[in-house]
The first five atom37 places (N, CA, C, CB, O) and aatype in JSON, in Angstrom:
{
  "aatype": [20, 20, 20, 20, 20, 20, 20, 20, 20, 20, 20, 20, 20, 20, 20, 20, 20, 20, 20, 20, 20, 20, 20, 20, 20, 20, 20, 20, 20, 20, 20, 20, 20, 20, 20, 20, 20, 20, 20, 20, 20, 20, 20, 20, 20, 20, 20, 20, 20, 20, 20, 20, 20, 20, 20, 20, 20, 20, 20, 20, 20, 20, 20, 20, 20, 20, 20, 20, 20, 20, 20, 20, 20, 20, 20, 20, 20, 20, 20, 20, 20, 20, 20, 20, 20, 20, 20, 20, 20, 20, 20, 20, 20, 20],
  "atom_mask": [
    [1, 1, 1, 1, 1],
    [1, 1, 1, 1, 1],
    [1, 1, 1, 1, 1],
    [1, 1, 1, 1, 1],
    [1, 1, 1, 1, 1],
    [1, 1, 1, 1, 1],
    [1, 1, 1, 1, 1],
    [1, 1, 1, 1, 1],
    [1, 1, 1, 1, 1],
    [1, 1, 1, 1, 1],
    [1, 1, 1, 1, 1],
    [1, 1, 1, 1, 1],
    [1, 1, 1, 1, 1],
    [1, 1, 1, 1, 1],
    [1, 1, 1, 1, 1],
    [1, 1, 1, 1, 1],
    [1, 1, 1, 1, 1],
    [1, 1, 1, 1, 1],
    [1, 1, 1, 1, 1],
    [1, 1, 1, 1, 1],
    [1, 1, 1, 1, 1],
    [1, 1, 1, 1, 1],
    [1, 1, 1, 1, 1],
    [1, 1, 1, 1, 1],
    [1, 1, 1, 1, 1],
    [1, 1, 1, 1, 1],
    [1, 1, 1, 1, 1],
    [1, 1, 1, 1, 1],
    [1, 1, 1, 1, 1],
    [1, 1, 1, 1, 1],
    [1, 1, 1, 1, 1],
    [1, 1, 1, 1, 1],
    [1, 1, 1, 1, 1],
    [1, 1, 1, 1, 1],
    [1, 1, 1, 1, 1],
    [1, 1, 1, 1, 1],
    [1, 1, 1, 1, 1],
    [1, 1, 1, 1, 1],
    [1, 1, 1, 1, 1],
    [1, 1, 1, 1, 1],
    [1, 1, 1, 1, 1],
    [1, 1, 1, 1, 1],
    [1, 1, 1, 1, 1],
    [1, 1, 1, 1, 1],
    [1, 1, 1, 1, 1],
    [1, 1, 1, 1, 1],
    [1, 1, 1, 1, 1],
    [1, 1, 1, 1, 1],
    [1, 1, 1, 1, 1],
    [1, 1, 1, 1, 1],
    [1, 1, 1, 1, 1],
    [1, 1, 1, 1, 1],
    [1, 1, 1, 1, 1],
    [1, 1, 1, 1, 1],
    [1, 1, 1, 1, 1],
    [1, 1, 1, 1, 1],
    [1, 1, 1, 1, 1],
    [1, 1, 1, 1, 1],
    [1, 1, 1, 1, 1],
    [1, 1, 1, 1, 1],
    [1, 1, 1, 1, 1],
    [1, 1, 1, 1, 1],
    [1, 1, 1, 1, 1],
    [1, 1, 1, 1, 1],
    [1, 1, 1, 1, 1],
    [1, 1, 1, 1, 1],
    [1, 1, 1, 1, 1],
    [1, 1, 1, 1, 1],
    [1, 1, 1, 1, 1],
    [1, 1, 1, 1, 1],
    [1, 1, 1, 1, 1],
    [1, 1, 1, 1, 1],
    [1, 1, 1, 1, 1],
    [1, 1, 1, 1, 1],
    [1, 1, 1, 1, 1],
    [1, 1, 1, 1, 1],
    [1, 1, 1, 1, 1],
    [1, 1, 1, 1, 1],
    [1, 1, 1, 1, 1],
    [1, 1, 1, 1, 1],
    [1, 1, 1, 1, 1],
    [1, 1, 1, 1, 1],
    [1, 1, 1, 1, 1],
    [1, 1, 1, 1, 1],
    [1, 1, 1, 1, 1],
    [1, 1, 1, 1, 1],
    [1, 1, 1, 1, 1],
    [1, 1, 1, 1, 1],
    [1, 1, 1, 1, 1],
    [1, 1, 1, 1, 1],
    [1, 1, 1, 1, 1],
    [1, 1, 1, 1, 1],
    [1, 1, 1, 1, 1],
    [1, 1, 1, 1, 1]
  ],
  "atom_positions": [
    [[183.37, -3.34, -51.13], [184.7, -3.87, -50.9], [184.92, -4.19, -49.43], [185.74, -2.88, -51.39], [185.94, -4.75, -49.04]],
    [[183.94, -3.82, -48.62], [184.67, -3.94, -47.11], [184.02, -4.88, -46.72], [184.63, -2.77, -46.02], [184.42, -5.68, -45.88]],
    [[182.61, -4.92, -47.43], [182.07, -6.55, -46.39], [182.47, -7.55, -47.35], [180.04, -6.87, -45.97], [182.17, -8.68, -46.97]],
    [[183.09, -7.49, -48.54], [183.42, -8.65, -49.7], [185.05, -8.96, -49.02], [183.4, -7.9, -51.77], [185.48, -10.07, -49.32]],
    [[185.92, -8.13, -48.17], [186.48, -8.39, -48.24], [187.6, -10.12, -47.44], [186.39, -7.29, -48.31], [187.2, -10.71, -46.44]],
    [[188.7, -10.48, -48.09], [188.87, -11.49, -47.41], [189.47, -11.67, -46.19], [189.29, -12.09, -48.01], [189.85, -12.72, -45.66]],
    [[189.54, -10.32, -45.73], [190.12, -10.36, -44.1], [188.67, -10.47, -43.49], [191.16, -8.75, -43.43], [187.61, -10.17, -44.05]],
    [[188.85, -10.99, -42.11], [187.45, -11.46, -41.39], [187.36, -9.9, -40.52], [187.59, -13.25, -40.16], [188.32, -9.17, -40.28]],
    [[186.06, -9.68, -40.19], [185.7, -8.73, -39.96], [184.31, -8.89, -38.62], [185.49, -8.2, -41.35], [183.36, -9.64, -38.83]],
    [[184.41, -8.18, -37.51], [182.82, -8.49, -36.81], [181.86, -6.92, -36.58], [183.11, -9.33, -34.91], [181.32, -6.56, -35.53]],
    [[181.88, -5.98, -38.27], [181.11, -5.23, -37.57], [180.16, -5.55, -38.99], [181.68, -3.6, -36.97], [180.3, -6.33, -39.94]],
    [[178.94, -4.36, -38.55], [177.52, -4.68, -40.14], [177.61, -3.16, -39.98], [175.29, -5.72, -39.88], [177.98, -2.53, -39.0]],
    [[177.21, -2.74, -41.11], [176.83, -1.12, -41.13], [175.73, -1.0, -40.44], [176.55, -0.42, -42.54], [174.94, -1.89, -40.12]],
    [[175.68, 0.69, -40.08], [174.92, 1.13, -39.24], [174.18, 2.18, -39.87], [175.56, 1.45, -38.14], [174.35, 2.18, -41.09]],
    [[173.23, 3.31, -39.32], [172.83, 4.91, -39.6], [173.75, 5.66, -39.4], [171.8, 5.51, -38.83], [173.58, 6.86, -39.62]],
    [[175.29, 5.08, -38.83], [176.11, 5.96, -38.67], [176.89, 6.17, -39.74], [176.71, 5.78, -37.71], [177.76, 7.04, -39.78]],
    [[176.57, 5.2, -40.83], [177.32, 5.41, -42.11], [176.06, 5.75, -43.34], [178.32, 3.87, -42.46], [175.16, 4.91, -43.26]],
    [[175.93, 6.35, -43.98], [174.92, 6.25, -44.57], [175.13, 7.42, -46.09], [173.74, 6.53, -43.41], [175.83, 8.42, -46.23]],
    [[174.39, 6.88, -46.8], [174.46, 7.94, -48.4], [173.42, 8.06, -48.84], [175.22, 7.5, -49.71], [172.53, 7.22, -48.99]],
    [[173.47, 9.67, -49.22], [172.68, 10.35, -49.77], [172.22, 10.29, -51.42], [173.15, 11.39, -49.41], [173.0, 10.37, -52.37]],
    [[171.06, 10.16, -51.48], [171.36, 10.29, -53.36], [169.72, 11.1, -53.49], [171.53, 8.11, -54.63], [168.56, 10.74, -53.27]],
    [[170.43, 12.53, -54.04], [169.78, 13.43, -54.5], [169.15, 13.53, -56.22], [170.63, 14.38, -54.12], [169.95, 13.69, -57.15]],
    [[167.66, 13.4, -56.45], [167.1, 12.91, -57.65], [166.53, 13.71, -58.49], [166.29, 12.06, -57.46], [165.49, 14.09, -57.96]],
    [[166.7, 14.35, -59.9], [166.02, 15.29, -60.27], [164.11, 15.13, -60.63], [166.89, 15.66, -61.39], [163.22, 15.95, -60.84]],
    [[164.15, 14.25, -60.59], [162.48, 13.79, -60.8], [162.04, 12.47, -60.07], [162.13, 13.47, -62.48], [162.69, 11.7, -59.37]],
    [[160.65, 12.46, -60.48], [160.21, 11.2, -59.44], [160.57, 9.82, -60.07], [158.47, 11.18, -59.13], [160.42, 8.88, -59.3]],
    [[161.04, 9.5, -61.45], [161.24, 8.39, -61.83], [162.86, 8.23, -61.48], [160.75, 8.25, -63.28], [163.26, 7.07, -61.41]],
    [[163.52, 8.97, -61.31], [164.84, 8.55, -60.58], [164.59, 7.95, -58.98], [165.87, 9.99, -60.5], [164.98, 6.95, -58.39]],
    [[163.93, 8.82, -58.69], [163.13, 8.39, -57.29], [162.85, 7.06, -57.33], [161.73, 9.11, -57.02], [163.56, 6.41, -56.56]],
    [[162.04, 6.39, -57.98], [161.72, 5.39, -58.23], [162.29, 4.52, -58.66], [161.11, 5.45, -58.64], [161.71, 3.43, -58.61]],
    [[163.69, 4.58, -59.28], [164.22, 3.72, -60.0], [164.97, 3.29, -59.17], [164.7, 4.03, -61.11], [165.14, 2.07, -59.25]],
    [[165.91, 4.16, -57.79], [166.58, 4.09, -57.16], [166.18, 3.34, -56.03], [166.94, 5.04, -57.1], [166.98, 2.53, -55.55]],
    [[165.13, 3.48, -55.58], [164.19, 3.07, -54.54], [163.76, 1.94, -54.88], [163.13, 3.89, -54.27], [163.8, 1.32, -53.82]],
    [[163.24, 1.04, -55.89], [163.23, 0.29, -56.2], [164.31, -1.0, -56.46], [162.76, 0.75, -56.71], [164.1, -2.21, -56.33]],
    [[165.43, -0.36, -56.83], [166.8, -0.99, -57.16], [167.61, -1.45, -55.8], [167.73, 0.13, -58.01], [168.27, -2.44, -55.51]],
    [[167.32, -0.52, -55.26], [168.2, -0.49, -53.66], [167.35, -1.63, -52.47], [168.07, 1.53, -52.83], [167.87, -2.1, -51.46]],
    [[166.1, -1.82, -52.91], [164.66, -2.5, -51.6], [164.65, -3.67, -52.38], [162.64, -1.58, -51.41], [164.07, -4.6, -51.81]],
    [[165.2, -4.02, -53.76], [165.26, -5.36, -54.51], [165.86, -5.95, -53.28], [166.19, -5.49, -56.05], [166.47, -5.4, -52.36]],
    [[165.47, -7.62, -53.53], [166.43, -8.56, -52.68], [167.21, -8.63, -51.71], [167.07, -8.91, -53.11], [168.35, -9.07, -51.55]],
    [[166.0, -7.85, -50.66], [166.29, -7.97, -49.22], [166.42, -6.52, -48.79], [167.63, -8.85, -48.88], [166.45, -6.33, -47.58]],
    [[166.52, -5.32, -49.72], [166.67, -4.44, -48.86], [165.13, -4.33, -48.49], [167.45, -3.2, -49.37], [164.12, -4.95, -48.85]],
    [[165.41, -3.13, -47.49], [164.13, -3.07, -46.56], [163.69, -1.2, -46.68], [164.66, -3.73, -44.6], [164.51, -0.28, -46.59]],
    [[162.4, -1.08, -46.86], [162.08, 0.53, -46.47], [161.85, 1.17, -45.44], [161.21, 0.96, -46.9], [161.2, 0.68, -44.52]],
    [[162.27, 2.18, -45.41], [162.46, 2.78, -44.01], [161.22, 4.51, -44.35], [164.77, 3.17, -43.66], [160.43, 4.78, -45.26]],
    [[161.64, 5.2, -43.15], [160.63, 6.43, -43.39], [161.56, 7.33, -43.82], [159.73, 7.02, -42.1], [162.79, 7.27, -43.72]],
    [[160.7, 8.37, -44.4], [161.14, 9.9, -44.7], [161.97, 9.99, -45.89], [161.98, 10.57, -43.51], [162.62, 10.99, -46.17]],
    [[161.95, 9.0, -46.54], [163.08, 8.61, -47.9], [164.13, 7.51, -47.67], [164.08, 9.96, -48.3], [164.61, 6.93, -48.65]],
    [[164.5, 7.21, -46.45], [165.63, 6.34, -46.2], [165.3, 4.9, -46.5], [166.09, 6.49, -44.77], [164.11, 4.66, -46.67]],
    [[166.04, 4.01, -46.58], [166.16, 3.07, -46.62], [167.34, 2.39, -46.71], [165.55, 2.91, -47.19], [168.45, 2.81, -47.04]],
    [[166.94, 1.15, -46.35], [168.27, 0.43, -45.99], [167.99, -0.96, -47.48], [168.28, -0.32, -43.79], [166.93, -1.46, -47.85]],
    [[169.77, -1.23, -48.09], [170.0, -2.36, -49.01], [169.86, -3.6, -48.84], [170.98, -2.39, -49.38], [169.56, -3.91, -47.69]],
    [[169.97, -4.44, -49.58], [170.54, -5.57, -48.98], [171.86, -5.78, -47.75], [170.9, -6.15, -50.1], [171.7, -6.28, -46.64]],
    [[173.01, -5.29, -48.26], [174.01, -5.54, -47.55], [173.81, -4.42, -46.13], [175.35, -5.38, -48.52], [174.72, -4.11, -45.37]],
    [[172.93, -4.13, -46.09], [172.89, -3.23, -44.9], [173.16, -1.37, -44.69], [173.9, -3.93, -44.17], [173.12, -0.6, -43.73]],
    [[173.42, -1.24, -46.06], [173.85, 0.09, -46.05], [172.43, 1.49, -46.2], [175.0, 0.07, -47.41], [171.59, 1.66, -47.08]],
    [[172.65, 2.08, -45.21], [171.34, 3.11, -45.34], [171.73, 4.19, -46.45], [170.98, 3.99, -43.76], [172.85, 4.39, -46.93]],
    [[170.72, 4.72, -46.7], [170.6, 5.09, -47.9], [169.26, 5.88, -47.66], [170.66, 3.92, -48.95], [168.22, 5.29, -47.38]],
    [[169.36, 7.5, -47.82], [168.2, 8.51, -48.35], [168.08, 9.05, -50.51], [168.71, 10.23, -47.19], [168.81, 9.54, -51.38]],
    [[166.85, 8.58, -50.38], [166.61, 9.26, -51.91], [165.96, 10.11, -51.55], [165.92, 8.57, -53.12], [164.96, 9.86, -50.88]],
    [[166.35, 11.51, -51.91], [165.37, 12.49, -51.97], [165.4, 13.27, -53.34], [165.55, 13.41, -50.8], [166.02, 12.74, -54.25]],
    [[164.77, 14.51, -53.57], [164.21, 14.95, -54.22], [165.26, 16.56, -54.64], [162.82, 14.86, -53.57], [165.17, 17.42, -53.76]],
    [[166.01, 16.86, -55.64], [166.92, 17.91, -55.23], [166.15, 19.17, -54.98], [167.99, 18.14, -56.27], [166.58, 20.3, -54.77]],
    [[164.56, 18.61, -55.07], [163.69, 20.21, -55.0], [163.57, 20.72, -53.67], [162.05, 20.16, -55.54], [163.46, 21.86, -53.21]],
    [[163.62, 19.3, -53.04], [163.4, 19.8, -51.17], [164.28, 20.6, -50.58], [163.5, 18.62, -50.07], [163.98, 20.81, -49.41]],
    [[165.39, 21.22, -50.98], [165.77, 22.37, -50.52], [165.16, 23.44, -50.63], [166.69, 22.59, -50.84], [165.27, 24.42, -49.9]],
    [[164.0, 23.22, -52.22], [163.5, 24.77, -52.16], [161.77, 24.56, -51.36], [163.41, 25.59, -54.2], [160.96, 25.46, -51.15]],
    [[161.64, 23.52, -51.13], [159.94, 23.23, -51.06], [159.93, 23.74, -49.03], [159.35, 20.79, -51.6], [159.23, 24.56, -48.45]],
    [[161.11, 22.74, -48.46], [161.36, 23.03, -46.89], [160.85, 24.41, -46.67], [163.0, 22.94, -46.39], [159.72, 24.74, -46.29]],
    [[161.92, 25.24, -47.0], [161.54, 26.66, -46.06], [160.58, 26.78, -46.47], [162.25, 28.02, -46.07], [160.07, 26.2, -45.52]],
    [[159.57, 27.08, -47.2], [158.21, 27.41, -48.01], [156.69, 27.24, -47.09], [158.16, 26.25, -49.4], [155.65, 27.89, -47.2]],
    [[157.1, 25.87, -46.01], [155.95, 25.68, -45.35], [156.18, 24.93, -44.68], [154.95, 25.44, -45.86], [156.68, 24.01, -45.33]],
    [[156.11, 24.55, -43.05], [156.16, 23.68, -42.03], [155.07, 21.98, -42.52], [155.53, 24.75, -40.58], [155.2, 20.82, -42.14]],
    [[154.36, 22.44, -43.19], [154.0, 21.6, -43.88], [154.16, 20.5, -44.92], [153.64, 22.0, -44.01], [153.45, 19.5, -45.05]],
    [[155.01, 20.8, -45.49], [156.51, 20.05, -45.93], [157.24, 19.07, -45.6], [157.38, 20.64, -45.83], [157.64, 18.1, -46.23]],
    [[157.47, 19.6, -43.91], [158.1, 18.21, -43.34], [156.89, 17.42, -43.16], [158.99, 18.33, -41.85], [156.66, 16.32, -43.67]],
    [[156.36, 17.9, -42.6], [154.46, 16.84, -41.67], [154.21, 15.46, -42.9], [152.01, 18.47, -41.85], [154.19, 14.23, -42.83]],
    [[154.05, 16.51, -44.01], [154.07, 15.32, -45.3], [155.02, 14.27, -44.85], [154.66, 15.92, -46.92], [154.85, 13.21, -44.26]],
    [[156.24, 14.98, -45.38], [157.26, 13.93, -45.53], [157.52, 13.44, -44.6], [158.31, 14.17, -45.98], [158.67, 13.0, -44.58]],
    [[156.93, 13.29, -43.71], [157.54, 12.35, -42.07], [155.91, 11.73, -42.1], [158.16, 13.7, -40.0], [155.23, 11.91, -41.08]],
    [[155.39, 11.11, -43.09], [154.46, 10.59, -43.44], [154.95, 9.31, -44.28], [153.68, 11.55, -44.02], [154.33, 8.26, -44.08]],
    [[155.79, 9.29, -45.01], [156.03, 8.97, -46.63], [157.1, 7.95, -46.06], [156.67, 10.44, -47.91], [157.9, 8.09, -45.13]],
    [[156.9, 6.98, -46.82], [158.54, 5.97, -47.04], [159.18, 6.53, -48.48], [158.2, 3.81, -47.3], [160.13, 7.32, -48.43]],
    [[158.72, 6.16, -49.59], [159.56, 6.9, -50.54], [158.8, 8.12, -50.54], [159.77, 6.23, -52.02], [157.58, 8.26, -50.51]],
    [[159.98, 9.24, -50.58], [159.46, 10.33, -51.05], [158.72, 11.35, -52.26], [160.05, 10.55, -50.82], [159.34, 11.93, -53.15]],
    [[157.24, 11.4, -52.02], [156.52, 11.48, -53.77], [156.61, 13.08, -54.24], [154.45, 10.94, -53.82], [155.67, 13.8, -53.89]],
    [[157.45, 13.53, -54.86], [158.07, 15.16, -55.67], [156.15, 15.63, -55.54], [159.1, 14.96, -58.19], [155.8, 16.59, -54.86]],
    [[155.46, 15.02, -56.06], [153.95, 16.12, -56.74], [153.37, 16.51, -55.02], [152.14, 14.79, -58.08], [152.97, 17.64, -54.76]],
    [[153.43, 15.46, -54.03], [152.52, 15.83, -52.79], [153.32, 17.12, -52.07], [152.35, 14.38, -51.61], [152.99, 18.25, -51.71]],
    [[154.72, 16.23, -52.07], [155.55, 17.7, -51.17], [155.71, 18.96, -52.23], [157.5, 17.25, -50.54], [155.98, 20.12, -51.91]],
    [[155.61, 18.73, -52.88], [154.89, 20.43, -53.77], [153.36, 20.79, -53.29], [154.65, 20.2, -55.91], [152.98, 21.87, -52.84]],
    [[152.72, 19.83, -53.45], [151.15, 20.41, -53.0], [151.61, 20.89, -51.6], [149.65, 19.08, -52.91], [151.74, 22.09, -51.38]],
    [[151.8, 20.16, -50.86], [152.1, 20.59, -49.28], [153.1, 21.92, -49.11], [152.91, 19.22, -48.46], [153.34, 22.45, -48.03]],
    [[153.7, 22.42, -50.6], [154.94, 23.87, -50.08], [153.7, 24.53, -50.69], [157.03, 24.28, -50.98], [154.08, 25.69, -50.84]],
    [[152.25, 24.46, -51.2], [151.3, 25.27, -51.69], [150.7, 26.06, -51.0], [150.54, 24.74, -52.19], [149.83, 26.78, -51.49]]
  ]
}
């Protein structure tokens, strides 16, 4: 509604606005990530990515709250990864 709208406007979204969407498995992962990088959006690291219209956007995994504390190894993965893959960052909390 705010960039559709018909008052004129001179800003674009930024990382300073951004949404979270937490996924119970990897095909939500995927579905989302896929849906969002359609037609112009672009991938970014560590799960984020940005839409078409510019809006950032993290998919993650609702397990990574429990996988994090488990092993410093965890992040190393995932600051590897554009979409984030549920089976590796489990091998990596192993």
């Amino acid at each position: 509604m705010i960039m559709d709208s018909s008052y004129p406007h001179t800003f674009d979204f930024t990382e300073g606005m951004s949404l979270v969407v937490e996924c119970q498995t990897q095909e939500e992962i995927d579905l989302c990530w896929n849906r969002l990088t359609s037609n112009g959006g672009e991938e970014s690291m560590c799960g984020w990515l940005r839409d078409r219209y510019g809006v950032s956007w993290q998919i993650t995994p609702t397990v990574m709250k429990e996988l994090l504390p488990r092993s410093p190894r965890v992040m190393e993965v995932m600051m590897t990864m554009k979409k984030l893959d549920i089976r590796k960052l489990q091998e990596a909390a192993e």
